[in-house]
C-alpha positions as CSV (number, residue, x, y, z in Angstrom):
1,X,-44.6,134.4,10.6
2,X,-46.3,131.6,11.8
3,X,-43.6,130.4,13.6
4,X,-43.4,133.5,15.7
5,X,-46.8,132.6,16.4
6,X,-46.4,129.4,18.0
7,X,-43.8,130.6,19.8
8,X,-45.6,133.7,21.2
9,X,-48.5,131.2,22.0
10,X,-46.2,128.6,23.9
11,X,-44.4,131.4,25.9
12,X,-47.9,132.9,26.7
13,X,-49.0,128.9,27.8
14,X,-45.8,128.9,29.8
15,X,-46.2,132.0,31.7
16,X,-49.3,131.5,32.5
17,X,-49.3,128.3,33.7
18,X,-46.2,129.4,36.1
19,X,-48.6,132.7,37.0
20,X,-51.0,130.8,38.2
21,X,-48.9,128.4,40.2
22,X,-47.7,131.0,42.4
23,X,-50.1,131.8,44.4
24,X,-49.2,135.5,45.3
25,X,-50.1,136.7,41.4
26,X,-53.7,137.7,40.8
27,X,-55.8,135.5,38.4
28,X,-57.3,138.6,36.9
29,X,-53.8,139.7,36.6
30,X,-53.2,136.7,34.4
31,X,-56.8,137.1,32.6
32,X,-55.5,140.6,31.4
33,X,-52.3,139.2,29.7
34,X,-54.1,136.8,27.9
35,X,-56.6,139.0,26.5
36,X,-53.7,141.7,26.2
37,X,-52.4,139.0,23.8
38,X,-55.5,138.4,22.2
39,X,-56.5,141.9,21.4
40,X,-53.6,142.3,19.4
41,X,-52.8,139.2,17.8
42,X,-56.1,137.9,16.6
43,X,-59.8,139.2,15.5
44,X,-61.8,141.6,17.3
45,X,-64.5,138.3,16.9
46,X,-61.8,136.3,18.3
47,X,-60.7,138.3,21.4
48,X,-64.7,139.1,22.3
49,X,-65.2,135.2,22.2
50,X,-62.2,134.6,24.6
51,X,-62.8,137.4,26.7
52,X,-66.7,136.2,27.3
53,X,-65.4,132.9,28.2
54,X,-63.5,134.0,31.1
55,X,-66.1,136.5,32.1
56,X,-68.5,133.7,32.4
57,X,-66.2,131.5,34.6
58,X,-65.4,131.8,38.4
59,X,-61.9,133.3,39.6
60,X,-61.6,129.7,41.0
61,X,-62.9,127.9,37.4
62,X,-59.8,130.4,35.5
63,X,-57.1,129.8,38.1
64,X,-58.2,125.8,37.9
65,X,-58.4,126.2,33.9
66,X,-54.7,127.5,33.9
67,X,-53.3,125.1,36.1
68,X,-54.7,121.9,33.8
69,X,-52.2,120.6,32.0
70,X,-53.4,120.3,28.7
71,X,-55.1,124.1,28.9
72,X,-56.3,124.9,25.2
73,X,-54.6,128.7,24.5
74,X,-54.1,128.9,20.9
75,X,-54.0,131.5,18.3
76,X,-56.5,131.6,16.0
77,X,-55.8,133.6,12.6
78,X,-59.6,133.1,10.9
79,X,-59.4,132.8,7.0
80,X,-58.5,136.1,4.8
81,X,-57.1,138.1,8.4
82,X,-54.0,139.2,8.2
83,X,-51.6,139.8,11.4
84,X,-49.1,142.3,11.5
85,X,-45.6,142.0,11.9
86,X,-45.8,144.6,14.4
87,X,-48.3,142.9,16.2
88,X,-46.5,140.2,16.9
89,X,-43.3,142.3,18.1
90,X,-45.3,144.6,20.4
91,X,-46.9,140.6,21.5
92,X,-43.3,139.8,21.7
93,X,-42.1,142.7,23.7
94,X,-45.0,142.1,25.8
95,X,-44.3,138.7,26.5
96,X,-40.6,139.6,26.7
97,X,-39.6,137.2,23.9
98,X,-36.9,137.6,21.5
99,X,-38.1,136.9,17.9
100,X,-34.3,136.4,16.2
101,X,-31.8,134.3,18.4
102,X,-28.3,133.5,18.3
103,X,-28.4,129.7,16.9
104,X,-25.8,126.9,17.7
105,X,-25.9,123.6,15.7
106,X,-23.9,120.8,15.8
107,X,-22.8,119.1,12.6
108,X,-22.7,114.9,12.1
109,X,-18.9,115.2,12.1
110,X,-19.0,116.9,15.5
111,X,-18.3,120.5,14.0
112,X,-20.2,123.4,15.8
113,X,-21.5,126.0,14.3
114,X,-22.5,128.9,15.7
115,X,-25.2,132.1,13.5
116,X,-22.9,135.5,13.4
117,X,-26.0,136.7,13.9
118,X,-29.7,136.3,15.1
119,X,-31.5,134.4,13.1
120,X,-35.4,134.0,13.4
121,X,-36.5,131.3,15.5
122,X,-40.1,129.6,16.0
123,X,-42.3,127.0,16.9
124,X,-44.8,125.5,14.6
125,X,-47.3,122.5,15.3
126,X,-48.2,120.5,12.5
127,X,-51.1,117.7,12.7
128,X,-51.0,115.0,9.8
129,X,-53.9,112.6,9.1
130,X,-53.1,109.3,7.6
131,X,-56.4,107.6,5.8
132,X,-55.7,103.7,6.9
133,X,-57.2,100.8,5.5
134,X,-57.3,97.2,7.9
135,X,-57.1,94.3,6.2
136,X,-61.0,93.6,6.7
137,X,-61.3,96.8,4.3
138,X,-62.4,99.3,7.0
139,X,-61.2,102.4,6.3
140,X,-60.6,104.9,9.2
141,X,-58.4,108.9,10.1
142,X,-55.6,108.5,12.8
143,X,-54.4,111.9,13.4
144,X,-50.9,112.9,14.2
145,X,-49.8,116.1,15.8
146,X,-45.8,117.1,15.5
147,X,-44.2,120.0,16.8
148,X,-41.5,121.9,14.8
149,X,-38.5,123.9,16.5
């Protein structure tokens, strides 16, 4: 489930960032898909903190925040909440995302192989810390983030 998450989440970062490229489409027409998203994938205390943050910024200040390159839309899931699976396919028909794809794969020996049918297909981000230790015996966190297809 949590990779239909990440995917949702990178589509929505995606459209959004092309949304606010073209100039023609309205910011608060790109505010409202957002918090469309938000209202029904994450907490009511969720979508009321996201929703005050861009009611206390500028049209300018949104359409600036989308176009940054590293913009910071994520879903949160808080501890104990549960998301339903038809959340995320009414997010997903929103969006107009497929969950379950056709998948091609090619083998070592060059063999290609093809699912007879969809299969479900996400994206998850992982971030590993390593505890290091120098050789003067300082101890320090390096943090890693990966990204799973």
């Amino acid at each position: 489930m949590f990779r239909y998450l990440g995917k949702l989440t990178k589509t929505l970062r995606d459209r959004v960032t092309s949304m606010a490229q073209n100039s023609k489409v309205k910011t608060d027409t790109i505010i409202k898909l957002v918090l469309d998203y938000y209202k029904l994938i994450c907490s009511e205390r969720t979508y009321k903190s996201v929703e005050k943050k861009f009611s206390d910024m500028s049209v300018k200040q949104a359409r600036d925040f989308f176009l940054e390159p590293d913009m910071n839309l994520c879903t949160i899931i808080e501890p104990f909440q549960d998301v339903s699976f038809e959340s995320i396919q009414t997010a997903a028909k929103m969006l107009k995302v497929p969950l379950d794809e056709y998948v091609t794969i090619k083998t070592e020996d060059g063999r290609v192989i093809k699912t007879d049918r969809p299969v479900p297909v996400g994206i998850s981000y992982k971030e590993v810390r390593y505890k290091i230790k120098t050789t003067t015996g300082r101890r320090f966190w390096l943090s890693e983030k990966r990204l799973y297809k």
